[in-house]
C-alpha positions as CSV (number, residue, x, y, z in Angstrom):
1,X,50.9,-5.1,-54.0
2,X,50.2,-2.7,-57.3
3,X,46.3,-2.6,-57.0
4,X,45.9,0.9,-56.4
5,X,47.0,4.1,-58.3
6,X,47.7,7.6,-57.9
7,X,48.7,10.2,-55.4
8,X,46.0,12.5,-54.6
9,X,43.1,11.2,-56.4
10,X,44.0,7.8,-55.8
11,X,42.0,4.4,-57.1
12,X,42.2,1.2,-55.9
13,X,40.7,-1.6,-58.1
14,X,39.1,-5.4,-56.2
15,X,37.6,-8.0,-57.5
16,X,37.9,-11.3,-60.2
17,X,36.3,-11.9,-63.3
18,X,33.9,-15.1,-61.7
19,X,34.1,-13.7,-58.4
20,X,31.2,-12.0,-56.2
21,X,31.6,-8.6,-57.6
22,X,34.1,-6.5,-58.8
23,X,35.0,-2.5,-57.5
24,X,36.9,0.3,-57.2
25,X,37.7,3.0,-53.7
26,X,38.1,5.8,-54.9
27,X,40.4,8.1,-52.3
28,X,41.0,11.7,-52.8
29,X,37.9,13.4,-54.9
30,X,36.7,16.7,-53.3
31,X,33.6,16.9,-50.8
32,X,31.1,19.0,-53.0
33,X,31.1,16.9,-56.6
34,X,27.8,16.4,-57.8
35,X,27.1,12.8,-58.0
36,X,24.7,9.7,-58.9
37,X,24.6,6.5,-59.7
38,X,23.4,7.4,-63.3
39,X,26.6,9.4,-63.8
40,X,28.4,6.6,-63.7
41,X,26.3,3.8,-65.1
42,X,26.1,5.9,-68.2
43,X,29.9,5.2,-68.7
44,X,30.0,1.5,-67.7
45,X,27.3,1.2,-70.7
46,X,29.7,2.2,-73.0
47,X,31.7,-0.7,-71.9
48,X,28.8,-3.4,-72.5
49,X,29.7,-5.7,-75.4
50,X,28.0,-4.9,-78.8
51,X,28.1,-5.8,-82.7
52,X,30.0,-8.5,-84.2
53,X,31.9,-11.1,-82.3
54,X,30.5,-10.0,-78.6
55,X,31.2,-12.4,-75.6
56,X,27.8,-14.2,-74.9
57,X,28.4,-12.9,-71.2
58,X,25.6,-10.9,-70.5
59,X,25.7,-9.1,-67.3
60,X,24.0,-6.6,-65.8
61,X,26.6,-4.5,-64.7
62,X,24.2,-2.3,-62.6
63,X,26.4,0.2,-60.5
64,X,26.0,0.5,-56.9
65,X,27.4,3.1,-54.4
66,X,28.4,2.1,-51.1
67,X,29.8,4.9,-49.5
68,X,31.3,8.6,-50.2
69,X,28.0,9.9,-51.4
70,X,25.2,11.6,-49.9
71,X,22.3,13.7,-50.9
72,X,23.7,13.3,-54.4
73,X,27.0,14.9,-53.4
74,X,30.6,14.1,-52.5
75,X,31.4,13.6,-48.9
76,X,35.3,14.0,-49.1
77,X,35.1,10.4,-47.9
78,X,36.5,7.3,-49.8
79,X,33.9,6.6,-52.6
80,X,33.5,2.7,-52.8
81,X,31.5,1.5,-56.2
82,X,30.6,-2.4,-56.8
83,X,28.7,-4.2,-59.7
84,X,28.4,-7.5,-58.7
85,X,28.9,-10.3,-61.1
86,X,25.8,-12.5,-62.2
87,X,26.0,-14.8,-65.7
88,X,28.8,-16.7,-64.3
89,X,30.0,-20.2,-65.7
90,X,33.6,-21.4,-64.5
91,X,33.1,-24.9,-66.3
92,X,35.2,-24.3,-69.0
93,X,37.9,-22.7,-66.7
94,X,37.9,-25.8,-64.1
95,X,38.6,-27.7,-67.5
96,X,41.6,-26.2,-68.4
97,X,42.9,-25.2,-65.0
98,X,46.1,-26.7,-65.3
99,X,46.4,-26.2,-69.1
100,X,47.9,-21.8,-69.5
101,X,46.0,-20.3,-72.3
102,X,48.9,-18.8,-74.6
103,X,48.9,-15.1,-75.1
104,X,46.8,-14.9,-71.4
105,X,48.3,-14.1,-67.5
106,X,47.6,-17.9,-66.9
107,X,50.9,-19.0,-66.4
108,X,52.5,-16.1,-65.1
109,X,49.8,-15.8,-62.3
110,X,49.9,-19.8,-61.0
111,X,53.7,-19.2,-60.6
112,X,53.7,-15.5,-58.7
113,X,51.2,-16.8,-56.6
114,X,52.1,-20.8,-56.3
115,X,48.3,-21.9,-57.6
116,X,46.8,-20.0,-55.3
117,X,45.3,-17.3,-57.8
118,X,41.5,-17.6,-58.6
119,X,42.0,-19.0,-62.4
120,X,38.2,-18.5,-63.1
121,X,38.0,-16.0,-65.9
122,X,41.2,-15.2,-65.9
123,X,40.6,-13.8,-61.8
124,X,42.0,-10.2,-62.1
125,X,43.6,-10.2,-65.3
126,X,40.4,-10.8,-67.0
127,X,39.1,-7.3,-69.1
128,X,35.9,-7.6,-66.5
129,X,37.8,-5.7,-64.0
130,X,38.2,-2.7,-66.2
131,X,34.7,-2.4,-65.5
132,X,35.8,-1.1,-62.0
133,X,38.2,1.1,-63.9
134,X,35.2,3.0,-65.9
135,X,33.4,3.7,-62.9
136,X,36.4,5.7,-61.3
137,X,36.7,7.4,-64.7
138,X,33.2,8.5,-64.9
139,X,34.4,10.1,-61.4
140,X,37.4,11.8,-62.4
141,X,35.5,12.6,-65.9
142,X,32.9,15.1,-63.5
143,X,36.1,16.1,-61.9
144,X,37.8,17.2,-64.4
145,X,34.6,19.0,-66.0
146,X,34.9,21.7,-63.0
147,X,37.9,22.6,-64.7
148,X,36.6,23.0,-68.6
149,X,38.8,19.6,-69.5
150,X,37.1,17.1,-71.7
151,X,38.1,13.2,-72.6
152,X,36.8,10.9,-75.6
153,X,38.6,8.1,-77.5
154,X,37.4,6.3,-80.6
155,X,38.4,3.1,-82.6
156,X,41.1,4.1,-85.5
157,X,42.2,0.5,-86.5
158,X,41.6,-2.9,-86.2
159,X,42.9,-5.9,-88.1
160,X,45.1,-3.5,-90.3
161,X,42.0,-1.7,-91.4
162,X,42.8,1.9,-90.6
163,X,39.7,4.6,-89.9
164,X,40.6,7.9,-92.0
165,X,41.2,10.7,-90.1
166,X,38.2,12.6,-88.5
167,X,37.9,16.3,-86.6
168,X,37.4,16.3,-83.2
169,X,33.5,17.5,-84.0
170,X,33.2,14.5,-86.3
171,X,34.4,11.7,-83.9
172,X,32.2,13.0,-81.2
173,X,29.2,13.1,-83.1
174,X,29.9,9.9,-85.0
175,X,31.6,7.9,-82.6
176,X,28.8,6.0,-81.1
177,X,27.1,5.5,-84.1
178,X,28.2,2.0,-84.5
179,X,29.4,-0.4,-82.0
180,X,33.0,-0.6,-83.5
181,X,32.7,2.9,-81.5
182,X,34.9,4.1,-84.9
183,X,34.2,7.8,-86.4
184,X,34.7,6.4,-89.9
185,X,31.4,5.0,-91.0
186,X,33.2,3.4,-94.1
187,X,36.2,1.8,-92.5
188,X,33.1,0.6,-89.4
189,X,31.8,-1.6,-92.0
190,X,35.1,-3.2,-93.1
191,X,36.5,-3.8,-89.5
192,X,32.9,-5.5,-88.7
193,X,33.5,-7.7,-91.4
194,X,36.9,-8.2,-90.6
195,X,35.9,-9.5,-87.0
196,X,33.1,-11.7,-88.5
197,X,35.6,-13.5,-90.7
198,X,38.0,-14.0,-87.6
199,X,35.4,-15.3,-85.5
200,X,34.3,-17.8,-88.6
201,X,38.2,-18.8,-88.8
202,X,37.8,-19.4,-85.0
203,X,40.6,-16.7,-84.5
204,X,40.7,-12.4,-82.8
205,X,41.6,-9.5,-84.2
206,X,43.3,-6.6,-82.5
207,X,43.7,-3.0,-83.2
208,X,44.2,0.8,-82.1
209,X,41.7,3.1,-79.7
210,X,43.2,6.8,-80.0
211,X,42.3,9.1,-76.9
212,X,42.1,12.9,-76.8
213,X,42.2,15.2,-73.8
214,X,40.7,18.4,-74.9
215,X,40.9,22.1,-73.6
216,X,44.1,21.1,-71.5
217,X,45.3,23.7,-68.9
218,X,49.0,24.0,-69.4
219,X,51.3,22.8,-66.6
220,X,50.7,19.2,-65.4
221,X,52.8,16.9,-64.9
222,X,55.7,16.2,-62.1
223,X,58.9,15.7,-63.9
224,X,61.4,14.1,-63.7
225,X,60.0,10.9,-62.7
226,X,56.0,11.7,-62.7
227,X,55.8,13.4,-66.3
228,X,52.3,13.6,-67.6
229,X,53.1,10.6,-70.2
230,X,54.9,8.8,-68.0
231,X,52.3,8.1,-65.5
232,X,49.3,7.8,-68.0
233,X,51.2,5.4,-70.2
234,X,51.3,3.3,-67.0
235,X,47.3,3.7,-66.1
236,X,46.9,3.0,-70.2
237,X,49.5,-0.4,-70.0
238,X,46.9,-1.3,-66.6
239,X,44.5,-2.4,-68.9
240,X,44.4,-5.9,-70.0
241,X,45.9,-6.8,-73.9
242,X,47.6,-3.0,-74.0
243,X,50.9,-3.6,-75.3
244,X,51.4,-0.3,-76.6
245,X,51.4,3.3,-76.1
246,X,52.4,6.7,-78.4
247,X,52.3,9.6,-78.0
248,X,51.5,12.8,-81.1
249,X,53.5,11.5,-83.7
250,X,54.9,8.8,-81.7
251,X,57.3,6.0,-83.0
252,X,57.0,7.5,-86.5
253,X,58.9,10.4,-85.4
254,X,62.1,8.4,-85.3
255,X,61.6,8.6,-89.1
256,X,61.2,12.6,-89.7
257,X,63.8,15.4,-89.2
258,X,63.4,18.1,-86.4
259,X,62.2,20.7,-88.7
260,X,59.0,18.0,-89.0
261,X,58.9,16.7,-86.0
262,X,59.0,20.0,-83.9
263,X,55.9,22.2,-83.3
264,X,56.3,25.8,-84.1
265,X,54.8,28.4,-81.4
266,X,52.3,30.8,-82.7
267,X,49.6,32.9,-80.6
268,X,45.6,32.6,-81.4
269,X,43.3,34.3,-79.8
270,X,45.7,36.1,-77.2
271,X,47.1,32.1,-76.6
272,X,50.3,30.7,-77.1
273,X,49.7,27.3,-78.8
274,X,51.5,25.2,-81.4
275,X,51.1,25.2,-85.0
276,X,51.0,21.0,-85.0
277,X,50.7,18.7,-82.6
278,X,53.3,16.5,-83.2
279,X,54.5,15.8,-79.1
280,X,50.5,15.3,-78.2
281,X,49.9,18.0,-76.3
282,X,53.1,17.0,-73.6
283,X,56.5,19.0,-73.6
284,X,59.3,17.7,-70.8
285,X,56.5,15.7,-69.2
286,X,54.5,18.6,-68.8
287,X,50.8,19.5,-70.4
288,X,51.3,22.1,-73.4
289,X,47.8,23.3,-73.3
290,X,47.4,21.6,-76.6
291,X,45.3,18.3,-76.8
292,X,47.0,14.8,-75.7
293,X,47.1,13.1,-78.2
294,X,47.6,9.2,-77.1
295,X,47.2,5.7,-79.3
296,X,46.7,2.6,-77.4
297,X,47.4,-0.8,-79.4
298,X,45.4,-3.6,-78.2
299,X,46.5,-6.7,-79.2
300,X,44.3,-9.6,-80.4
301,X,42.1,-11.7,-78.2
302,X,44.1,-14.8,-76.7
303,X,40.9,-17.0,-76.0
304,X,40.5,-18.3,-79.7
305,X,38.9,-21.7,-80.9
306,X,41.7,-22.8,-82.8
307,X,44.5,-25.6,-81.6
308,X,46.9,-23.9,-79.6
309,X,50.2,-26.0,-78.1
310,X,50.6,-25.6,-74.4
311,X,52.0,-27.2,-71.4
312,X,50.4,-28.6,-68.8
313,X,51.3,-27.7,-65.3
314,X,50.8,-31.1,-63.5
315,X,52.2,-33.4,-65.5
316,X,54.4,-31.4,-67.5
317,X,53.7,-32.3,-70.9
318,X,53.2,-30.4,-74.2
319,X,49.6,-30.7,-74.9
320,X,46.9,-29.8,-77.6
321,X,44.4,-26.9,-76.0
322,X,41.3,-25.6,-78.0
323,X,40.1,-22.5,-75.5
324,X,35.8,-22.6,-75.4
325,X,33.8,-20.4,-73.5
326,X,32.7,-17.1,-73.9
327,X,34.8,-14.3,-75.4
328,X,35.1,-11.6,-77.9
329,X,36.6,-12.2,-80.9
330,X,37.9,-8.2,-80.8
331,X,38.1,-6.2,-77.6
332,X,38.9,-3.2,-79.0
333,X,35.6,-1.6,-79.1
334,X,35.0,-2.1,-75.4
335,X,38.6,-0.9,-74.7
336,X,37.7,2.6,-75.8
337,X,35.7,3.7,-72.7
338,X,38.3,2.1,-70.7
339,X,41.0,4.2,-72.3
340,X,38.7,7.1,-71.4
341,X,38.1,6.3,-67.9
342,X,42.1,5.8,-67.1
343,X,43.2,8.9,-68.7
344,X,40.2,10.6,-66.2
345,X,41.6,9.4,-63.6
346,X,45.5,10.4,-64.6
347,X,44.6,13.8,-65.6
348,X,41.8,14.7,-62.5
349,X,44.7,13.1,-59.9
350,X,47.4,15.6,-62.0
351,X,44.6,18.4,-62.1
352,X,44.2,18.3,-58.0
353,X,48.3,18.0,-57.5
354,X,48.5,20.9,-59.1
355,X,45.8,22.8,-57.4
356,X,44.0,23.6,-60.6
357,X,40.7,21.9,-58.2
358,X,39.9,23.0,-54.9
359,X,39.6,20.4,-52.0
360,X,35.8,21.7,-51.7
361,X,33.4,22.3,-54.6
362,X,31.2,25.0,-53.7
């Protein structure tokens, strides 16, 4: 089974999209961490839907702590966290059980687990359990504060419309000044009305969330088989509708010479850093010091209102589907925390195998 991840600081994930709840256990975080519930229900906000094209789904999402916490501390103890699930309606899903939604886990699930999966929602493969991957993020996010290291991502495309680039200063303060969760306020206003034409046309949009690391110690990373962008490429690809991942100048450096692509050394302020960023803050599988630099394509929503050809698994016949329900016409904006939360949780487990954070926080 692949529900859990990491070595020292190690999550694993539970739940479905209609079940009872969904969670995370958290294994691994130092005794001494200060910690509420409000810590982490400030992240799983983030995640709530907003602004054109939202899912109708309206839940709650109230956190709960069930165990690793007391007196508003760490114990050293697994750390279980649960939001249970509320506006649930399956009817749609019952409908189409044995009709696989193209572009969705439908048909790959009923055959791994011969029908036995819970189809509702999509079960586990639905984007409602990265709500359990937030909460372990707004975890390793404290963590990784005790060691000066700071995370934020930010919408820089969707539907082709690309967001000009901002500074780091900019994108923080402008970042959740629209829903699109985009530090261009121009291109905001295109993509929103890129996703309202979409939903009109009953069809989803996808697009790009970039994600920064900020004041990276230098050193982590395991090579040769646990490099630094090895193992958060595959917490980033854990997230539903990620099919793709770069790194710093990524797949366009296949089209520059070395004397572009590479990142001269120069000292400031009594620091060796790089001139450019151009590998994303990751040399050999191994943190630079200088920001990682990652962009996560997410592709469009699969769950559109238009005619779709699929086949169905009882009788085995092509037929028409038109997918109903609730869903976002563009996920992209609500993927942005997510990509947050699992590069938390990459860096604080990399952070504590390299003994950059003590086992106790005094």
């Amino acid at each position: 089974m692949g529900n859990s991840l990491g070595k020292l600081f190690t999550i694993a994930s539970f739940g479905e999209s209609h079940g009872r709840c969904v969670g995370v256990v958290i294994d691994g975080c130092p005794a001494g961490l200060a910690l509420t519930e409000a810590d982490i229900q400030r992240e799983v906000d983030k995640r709530r839907p907003a602004g054109a094209g939202a899912t109708k789904r309206a839940e709650e999402d109230k956190v709960e702590i069930l165990s690793g916490v007391f007196n508003t501390h760490t114990t050293g103890a697994p750390i279980t966290l649960l939001i249970w699930n509320k506006d649930i309606d399956s009817s749609e899903y019952e409908r189409i059980r044995f009709l696989p939604r193209p572009g969705h886990a439908d048909y790959t699930a009923f055959m791994k687990y011969g029908g036995f999966n819970d189809f509702r929602g999509g079960g586990m493969f639905s984007g409602r359990i990265t709500a359990t991957f937030v909460m372990a993020g707004a975890v390793a996010k404290k963590l990784l504060r005790v060691i000066g290291v700071e995370i934020l991502a930010h919408t820089v495309e969707i539907g082709g419309i690309e967001a000009q680039p901002r500074e780091v200063d900019e994108i923080k303060q402008n970042v959740d000044r629209n829903p699109l969760k985009c530090a261009d306020p121009d291109a905001a206003v295109e993509m929103a009305q890129a996703i309202e034409k979409a939903r009109k046309a009953g069809n989803s949009l996808g697009g790009i969330v970039e994600g920064l690391a900020l004041n990276m110690p230098v050193g982590l990373g395991e090579p040769v088989f646990d490099t630094l962008e090895g193992d958060l490429a595959k917490a980033l690809f854990a997230i539903p509708a990620v099919k793709g991942v770069e790194f710093g100048s990524g797949f366009s450096a296949a089209q520059k010479r070395g004397s572009e692509n590479n990142d001269p050394f120069t000292i400031k302020s009594g620091k060796i850093v790089t001139a450019t960023n151009n590998a994303g803050g990751i040399l050999g599988g191994i943190s630079n010091g200088m920001p990682i630099v990652v962009r996560v394509t997410i592709k469009p929503t699969p769950s559109i209102a238009r005619k779709q050809k699929t086949v169905n698994l009882k009788t085995m016949e092509i037929e028409d589907l038109t997918v109903k329900g609730r869903h976002d016409t563009c996920i992209v904006p609500r993927a942005v925390p997510v990509v947050e939360a699992m590069m938390a949780v990459t860096l604080g487990d990399f952070a504590l195998r390299a003994g950059l954070i003590p086992r106790v926080l005094r």
